[in-house]
C-alpha positions in Angstrom: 29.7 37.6 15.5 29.4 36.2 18.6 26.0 37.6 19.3 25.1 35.4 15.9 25.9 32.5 17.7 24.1 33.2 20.9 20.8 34.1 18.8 21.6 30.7 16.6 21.7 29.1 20.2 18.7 30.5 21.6 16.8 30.1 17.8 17.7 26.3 18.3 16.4 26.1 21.8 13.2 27.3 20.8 13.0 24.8 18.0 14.2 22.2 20.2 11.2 22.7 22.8 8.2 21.5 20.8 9.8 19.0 19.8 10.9 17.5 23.0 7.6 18.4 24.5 5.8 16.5 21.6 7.4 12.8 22.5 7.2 13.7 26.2 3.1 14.0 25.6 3.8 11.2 23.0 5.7 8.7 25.9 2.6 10.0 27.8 -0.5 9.3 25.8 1.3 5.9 25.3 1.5 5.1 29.0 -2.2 6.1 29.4 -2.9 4.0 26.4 -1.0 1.1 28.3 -2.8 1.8 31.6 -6.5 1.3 30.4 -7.1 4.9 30.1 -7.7 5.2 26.7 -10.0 8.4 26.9 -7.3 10.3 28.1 -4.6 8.7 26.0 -7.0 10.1 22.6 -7.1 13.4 23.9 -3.5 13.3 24.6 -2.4 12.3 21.2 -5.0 14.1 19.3 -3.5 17.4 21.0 0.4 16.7 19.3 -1.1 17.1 16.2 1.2 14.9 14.4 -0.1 11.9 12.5 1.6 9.3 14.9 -0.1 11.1 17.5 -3.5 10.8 15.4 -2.6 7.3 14.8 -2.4 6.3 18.3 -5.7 8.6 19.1 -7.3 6.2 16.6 -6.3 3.2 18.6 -7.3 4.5 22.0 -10.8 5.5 20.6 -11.8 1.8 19.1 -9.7 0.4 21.9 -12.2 2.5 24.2 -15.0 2.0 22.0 -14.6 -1.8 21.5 -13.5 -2.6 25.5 -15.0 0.0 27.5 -18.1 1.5 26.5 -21.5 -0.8 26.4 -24.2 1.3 25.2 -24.4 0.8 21.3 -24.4 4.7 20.6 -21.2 6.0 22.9 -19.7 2.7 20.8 -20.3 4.2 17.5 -19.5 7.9 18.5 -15.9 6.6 19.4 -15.6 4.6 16.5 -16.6 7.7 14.1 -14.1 9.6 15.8 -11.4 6.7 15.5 -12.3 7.3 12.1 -11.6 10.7 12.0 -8.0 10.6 13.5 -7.3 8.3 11.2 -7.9 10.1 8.3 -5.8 12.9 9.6 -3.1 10.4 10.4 -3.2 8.9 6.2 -3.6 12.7 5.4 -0.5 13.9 7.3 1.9 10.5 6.4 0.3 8.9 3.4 3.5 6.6 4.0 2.8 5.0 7.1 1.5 1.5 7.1 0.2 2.0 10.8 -1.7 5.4 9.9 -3.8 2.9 6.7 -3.9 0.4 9.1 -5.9 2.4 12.1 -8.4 3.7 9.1 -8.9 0.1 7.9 -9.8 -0.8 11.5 -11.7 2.1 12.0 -13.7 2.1 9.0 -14.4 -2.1 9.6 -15.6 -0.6 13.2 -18.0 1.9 12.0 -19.3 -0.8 9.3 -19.8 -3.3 12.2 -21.8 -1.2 14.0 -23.5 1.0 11.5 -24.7 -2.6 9.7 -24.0 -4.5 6.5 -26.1 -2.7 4.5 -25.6 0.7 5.2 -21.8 -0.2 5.4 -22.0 -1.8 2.2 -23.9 1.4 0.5 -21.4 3.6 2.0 -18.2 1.8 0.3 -16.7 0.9 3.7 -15.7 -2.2 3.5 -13.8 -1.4 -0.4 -12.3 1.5 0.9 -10.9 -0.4 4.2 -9.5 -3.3 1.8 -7.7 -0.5 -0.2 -6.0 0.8 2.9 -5.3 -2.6 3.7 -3.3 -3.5 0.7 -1.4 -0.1 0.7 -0.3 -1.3 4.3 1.1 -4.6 2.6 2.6 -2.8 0.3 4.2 -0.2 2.4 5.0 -3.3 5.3 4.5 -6.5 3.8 6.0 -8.4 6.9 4.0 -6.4 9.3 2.0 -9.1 11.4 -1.1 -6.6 12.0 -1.3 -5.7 8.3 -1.9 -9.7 7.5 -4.1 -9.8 10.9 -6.5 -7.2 9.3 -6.8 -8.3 5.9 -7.8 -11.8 7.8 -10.2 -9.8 10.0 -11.3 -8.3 6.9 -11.8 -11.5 4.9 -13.9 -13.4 7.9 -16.3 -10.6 8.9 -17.5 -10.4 5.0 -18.0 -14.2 4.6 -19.7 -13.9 7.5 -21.8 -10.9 7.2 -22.2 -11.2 3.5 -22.1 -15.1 2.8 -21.5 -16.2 -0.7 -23.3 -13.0 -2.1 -20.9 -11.2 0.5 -18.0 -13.5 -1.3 -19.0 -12.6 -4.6 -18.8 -8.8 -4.3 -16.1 -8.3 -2.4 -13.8 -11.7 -3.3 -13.9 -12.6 0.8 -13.3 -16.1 1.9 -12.9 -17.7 4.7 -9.9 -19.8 3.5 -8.4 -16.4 3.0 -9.0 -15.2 6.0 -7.6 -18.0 7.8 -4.2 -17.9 5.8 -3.6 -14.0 6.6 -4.2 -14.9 10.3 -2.3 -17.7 10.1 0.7 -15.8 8.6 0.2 -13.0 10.7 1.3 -15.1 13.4 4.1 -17.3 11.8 5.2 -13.3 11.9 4.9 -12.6 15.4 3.4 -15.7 17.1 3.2 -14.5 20.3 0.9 -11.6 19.9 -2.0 -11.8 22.3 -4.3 -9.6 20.3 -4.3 -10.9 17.1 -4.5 -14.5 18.3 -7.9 -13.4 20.6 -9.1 -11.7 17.3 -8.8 -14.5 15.1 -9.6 -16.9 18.0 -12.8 -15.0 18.4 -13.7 -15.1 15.1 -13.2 -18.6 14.4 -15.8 -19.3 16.9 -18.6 -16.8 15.3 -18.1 -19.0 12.1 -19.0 -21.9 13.9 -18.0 -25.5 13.1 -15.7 -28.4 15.1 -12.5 -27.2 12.8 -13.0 -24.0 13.5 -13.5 -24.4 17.3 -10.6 -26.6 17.6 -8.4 -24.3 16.2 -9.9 -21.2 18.5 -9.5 -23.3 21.6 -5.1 -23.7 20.6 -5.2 -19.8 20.2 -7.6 -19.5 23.6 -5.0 -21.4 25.6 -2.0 -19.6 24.2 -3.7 -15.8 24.8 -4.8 -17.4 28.4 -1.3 -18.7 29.1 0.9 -15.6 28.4 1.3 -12.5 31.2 -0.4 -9.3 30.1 1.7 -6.3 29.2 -0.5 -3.7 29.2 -4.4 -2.8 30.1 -5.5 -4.2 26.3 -4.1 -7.3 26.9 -5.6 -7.7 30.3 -9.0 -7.0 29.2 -8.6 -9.5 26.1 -7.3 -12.3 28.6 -10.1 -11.8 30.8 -12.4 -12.4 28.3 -10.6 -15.4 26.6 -10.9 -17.0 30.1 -14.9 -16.8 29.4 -14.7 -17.9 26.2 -12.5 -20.9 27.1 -14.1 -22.2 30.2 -17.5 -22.4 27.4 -15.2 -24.4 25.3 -13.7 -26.7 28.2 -17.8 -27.2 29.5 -18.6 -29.0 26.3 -20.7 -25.6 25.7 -19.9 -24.0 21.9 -23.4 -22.9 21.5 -22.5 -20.6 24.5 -19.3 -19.8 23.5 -20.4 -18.9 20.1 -22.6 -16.0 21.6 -19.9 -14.9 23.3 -17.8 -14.6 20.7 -20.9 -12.8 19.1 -21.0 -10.3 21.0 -17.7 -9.3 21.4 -18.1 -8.9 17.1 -20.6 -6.7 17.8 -23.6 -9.2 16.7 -25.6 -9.6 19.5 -29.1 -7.2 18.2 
C-alpha cells in the first residue's frame, strides 16, 4: 500500500500547486495594485480566475480609469470593463460584500460617465443601490459599504435634484449620515474621507465647505500607504490650497472634475 500513499502524496502536491501559485499572483496583483500600476495589477488578477481575483481587477480598472487615464473614452472603456470583472466576481461569490460592492462602484462609474440620462434609462443607478444594500446586509459594519451608499445618495441629489430625489429616494441628508458613519467606522481612511470631502464641495454651500476643508486637512495630514492614496493626497493638496485662498468657486471646479462634471 505504500505506493497508495506516494500517489496520495504526489495527487496532493499537484493540488497543492495552483493553489499556492494563485495567492502568489494574488500577493502580486496586490503589490502592483499598491504600486500605481494598476494596468498590470487587472491583468494579474483577472488571469486567477477566482472572484477575489476579479474583485480586485475591478478595483484596479476604476482605480486606473478614475486616476490615470484623461481622455473621456479610455475612461469609460476601463470603467466598462471594471464592470465586467465585477459581475464575474457577484457571479462566482454571490456572498461577498466586497464583490457587490466593486459592481456598485463600477456600475455608479459607467453612469457618471455614460450621463444621467442614458444611466437613468439603463437602470444603473437602481441596480447599483441593490448591490449596495445586499453589501449592508452581508457586512453591515463595513465602512466602504456605508461610504458607497453615501456616494450613491450625493451624486443623485446632485445629478437628479428633487426630480432625481423623487425617483430614486436620494438625499443629501442621507448621504451625509452614511459618510458620516462610514467614518465613525474607520475614521482614518484616506479614501473615503477625499471622496466625501470631494463631494461636499460639488454641492456647494459654506456648511458643506466647512465640513470638506476638516476632511481636506485630515487626508492631507496622514502618510500615504500605497500609490492610491498618494495620488488622492496630491490632489486634496489642490483642493485645499483653493479652500485656504478664500477661492471655493475654484475649488468647486476642482472638485468637478474629479466627479467627472467638467463637459
Amino acid at each position: 500500500m505504500r505506493w497508495v500513499s506516494l500517489l496520495l502524496i504526489l495527487v496532493l502536491a499537484q493540488l497543492a500547486q495552483p493553489a499556492a501559485a494563485m495567492w502568489s499572483d494574488l500577493d502580486a496583483a496586490r503589490a502592483a495594485f499598491d504600486d500605481g500600476a494598476f494596468s498590470r495589477a487587472a491583468g494579474v488578477a483577472r488571469e486567477i480566475g477566482t472572484a477575489e481575483g476579479y474583485t480586485l481587477a475591478a478595483h484596479a480598472e476604476m482605480a486606473r480609469g478614475d486616476l490615470i487615464e484623461e481622455k473621456d473614452k479610455v475612461r469609460l472603456e476601463c470603467y466598462r470593463t471594471a464592470l465586467a470583472d465585477a459581475r464575474k466576481a457577484v457571479a462566482g461569490a454571490p456572498d461577498s460584500p466586497e464583490a457587490h460592492l466593486a459592481l456598485a462602484i463600477a456600475l455608479g462609474f459607467v453612469a457618471r460617465s455614460e450621463g444621467g440620462l442614458e444611466a437613468h434609462m439603463q437602470g444603473l443607478g437602481e441596480e447599483a443601490r441593490k448591490h449596495i444594500d445586499i453589501a449592508l446586509k452581508l457586512a453591515p459594519d463595513s465602512p466602504w459599504a456605508h461610504a458607497a451608499l453615501g456616494g450613491w445618495n450625493l451624486q443623485i441629489a446632485y445629478a437628479g435634484g428633487s426630480i432625481g430625489e423623487a425617483i430614486y429616494g436620494a438625499s443629501v441628508k442621507a448621504g451625509q449620515q452614511a459618510y458620516e458613519r462610514a467614518l465613525s467606522i474607520d475614521p482614518g481612511n484616506i479614501s473615503i474621507a477625499y471622496q466625501y470631502a470631494v463631494q461636499l464641495l460639488g454641492l456647494d454651500g459654506d456648511a458643506h465647505r466647512r465640513r470638506a476643508a476638516e476632511l481636506l486637512d485630515m487626508v492631507v495630514a496622514r502618510r500615504p500607504a500605497n500609490a492610491m492614496e498618494r495620488l488622492l493626497g496630491q490632489s486634496a493638496v489642490n483642493l485645499k490650497q483653493a479652500l485656504d485662498q478664500g477661492r471655493p468657486e475654484k475649488a468647486m471646479q476642482l472638485a468637478e472634475a474629479r466627479l467627472g462634471r467638467a463637459r
